[in-house]
C-alpha positions in Angstrom: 147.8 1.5 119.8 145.8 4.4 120.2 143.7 4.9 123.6 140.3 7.1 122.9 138.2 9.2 125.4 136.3 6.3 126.3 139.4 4.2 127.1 141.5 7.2 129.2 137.5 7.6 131.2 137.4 3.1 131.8 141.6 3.4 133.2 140.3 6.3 135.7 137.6 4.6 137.0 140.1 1.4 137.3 142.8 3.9 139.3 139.8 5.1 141.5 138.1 1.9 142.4 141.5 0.6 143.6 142.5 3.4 145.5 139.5 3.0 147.2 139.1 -0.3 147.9 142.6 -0.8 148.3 144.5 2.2 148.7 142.7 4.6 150.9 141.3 2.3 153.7 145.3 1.0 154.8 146.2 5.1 154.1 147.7 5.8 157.7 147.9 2.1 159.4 150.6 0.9 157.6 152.9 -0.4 160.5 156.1 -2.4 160.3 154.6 -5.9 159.4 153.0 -4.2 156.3 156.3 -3.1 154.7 159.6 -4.3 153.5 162.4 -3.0 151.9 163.6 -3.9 148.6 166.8 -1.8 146.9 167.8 -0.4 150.1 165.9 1.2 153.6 164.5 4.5 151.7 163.0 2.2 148.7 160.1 0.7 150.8 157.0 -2.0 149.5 153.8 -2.3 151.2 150.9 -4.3 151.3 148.9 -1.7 149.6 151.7 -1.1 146.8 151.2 -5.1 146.1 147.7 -5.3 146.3 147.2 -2.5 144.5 149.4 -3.3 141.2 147.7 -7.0 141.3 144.4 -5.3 141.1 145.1 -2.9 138.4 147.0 -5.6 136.2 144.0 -7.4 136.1 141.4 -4.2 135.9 144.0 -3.5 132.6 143.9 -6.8 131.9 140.2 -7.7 131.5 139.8 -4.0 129.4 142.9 -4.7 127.3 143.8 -8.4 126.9 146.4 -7.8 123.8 148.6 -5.6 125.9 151.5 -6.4 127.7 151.4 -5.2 131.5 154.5 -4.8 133.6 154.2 -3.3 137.1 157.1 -1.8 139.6 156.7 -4.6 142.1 156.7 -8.0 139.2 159.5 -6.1 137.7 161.3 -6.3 141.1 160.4 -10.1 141.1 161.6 -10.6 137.6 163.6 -7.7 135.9 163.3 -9.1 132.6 159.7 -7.6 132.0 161.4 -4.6 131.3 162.4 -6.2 127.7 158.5 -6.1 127.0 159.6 -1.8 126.9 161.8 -2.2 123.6 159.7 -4.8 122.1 156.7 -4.1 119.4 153.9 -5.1 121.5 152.1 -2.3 123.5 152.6 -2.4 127.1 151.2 -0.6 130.2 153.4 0.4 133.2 152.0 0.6 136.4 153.4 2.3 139.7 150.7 1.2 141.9 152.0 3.9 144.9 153.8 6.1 143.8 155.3 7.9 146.7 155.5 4.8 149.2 157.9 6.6 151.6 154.9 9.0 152.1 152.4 7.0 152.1 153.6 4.5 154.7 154.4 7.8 156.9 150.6 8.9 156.4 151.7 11.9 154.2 149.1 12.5 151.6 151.4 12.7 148.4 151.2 9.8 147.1 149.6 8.7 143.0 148.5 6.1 140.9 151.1 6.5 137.8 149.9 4.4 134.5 151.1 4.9 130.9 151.3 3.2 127.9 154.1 2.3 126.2 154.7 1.1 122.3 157.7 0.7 120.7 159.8 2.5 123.8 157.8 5.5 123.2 155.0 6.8 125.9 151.6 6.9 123.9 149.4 7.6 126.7 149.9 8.7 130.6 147.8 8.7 133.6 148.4 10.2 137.0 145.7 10.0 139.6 145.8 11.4 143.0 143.8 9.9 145.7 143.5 12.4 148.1 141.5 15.0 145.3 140.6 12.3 143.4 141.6 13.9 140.1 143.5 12.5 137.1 145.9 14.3 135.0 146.2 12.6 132.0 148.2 13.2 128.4 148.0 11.3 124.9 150.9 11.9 122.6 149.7 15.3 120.2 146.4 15.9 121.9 147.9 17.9 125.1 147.8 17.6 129.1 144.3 17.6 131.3 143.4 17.7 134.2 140.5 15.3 134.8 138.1 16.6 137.9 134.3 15.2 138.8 132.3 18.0 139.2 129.4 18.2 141.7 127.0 16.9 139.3 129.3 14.4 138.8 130.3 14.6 135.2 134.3 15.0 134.2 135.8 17.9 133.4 138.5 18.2 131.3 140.7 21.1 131.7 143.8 21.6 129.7 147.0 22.4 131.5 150.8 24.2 130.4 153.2 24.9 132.4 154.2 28.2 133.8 156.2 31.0 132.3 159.8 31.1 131.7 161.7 32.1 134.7 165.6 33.2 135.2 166.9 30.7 137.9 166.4 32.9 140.7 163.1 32.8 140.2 162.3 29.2 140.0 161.0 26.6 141.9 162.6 23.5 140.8 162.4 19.9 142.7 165.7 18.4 141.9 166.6 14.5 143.4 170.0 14.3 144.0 170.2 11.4 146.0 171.1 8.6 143.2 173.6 11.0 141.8 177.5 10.0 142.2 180.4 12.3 142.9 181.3 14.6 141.2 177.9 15.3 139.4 176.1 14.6 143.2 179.0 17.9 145.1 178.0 19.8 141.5 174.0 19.7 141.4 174.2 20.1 145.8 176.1 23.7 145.1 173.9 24.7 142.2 170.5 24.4 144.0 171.5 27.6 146.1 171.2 29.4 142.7 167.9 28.6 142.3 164.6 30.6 144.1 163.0 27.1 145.5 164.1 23.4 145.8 160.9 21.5 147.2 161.2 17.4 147.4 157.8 15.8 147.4 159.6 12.3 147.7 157.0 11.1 144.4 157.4 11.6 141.1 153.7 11.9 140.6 152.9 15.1 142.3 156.4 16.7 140.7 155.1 16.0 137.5 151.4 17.2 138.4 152.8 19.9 139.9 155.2 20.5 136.5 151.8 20.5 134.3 150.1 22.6 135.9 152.2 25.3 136.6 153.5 24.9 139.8 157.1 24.2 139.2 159.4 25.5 136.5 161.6 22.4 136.4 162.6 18.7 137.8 166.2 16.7 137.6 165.9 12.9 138.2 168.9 10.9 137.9 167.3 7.2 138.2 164.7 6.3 135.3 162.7 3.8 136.0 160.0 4.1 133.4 157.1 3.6 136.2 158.2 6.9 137.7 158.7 8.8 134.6 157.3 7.2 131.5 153.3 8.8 132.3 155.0 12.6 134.0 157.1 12.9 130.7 154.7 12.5 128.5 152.0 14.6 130.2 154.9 17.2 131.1 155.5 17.2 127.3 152.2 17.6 126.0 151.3 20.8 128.7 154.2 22.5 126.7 157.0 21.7 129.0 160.6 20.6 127.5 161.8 17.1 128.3 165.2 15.7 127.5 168.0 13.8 128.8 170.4 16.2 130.3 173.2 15.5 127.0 169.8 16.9 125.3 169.1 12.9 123.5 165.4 12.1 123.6 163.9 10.2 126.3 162.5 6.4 126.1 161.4 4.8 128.4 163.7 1.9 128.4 166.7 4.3 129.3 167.2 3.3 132.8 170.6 5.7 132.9 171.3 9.2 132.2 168.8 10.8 133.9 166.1 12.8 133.2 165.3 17.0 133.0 161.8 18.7 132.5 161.6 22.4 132.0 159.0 25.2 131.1 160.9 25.3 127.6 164.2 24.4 125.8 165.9 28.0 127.5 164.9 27.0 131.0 166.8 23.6 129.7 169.6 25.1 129.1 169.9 27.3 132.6 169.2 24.9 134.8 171.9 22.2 133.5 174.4 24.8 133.3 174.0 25.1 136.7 175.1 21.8 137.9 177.8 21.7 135.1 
């Protein structure tokens, strides 16, 4: 399945109607009967987060009734929707907050994280920030934009890469160690000192954003779950970055282990996983 201009334009306006409606008016009165906790205390759910995915399943729904839909929170209900990943049918993941720790704290990164998904490879990717209201989006071979209203109100689309090559030094890297196990977890901790800048954003979305458009020279995830990743590979990929599993293996979005590494290109690979070796 192949999503067109038209179809990337119809998800945006989806992802901005429901961050507005849903998202945006709870943004900073989130108190403790709006959340609970679901893997452990720093992996919170809202009432926004739920809302939010029920809205855009059936927004993705209504535009695309042939494709599968799996969200973060149904998957947490019901974790065999992830099979829908390895299966032939095309299917859209949905992170409907990405960045909940932020969010409930009243932190403005947070994103809207959609992608499409056929036969465990990312066709399509959509991240959408509420706070500029702005899209970066990628399709697989056609590159990474970022998607801004102007003031007359039309969408521009303006292509992003990533930055220059760096030594390690010299770059700023956002690496989350927290899921890691010893000894890879006492490894990574000692080689972040040998890099210029270690910023945690706490949400995948604005890593990858900020990956694509030339803001950060590299990110190290350990835990894959495809509603973090799937979209920020892709659209890392396509703005010219390198993406790989650190053994160097492809990623797919079905590969919940092995973690996940993003660089400016296949050198800056190389240098940053040497320095957690």
């Amino acid at each position: 399945m192949k999503l067109d201009e038209a179809d990337i334009m119809s998800i945006v306006e989806l992802m901005r109607g429901v961050a507005k409606t849903i998202i945006m008016p709870r943004f900073g009165h989130i108190g403790p009967a709006d959340m609970r906790t679901k893997s452990g205390p720093l992996d919170p759910v809202t009432v926004a987060d739920e809302a939010a995915e029920r809205a855009l399943t059936a927004g993705l729904q209504s535009m695309f009734p042939d494709v599968a839909i799996i969200g973060e929170e149904a998957v947490a209900a019901d974790p065999r929707l992830m099979e829908a990943l390895s299966g032939t049918r095309p299917v859209f993941v949905i992170d409907p907050i990405d960045g909940t720790q932020n969010y409930a704290a009243g932190l403005p990164l947070f994103g809207v994280m959609i992608a499409l998904v056929e036969a465990d490879e990312t066709r399509a990717g959509l991240i959408y920030d509420p706070i500029r209201d702005d899209t970066v989006v990628a399709m697989a071979g056609q590159g990474a934009f970022l998607i801004r209203r102007d003031p007359a109100g039309s969408e521009d689309w303006i292509r992003l890469h990533v930055a220059k090559p760096a030594p390690p030094e010299a770059m700023i890297a956002s690496i989350s160690w927290q899921y890691m196990k010893e000894p890879e977890r006492t490894a990574v901790l000692r080689g972040l000192t040998n890099l210029g800048q270690t910023p945690n954003f706490r949400c995948a979305a604005h890593t990858y954003r900020a990956l694509a458009m030339g803001h950060l020279h590299a990110t190290l995830s350990r835990r894959t779950l495809p509603w973090d990743h799937a979209a920020g590979a892709l659209i890392a990929a396509e703005a010219g970055g390198y993406v790989r599993q650190p053994d160097g293996s492809a990623y797919h979005p079905s590969n919940l282990e092995g973690g996940l590494l993003a660089t400016v290109d296949a050198e800056g690979f190389r240098m940053v996983r040497d320095l957690f070796k």
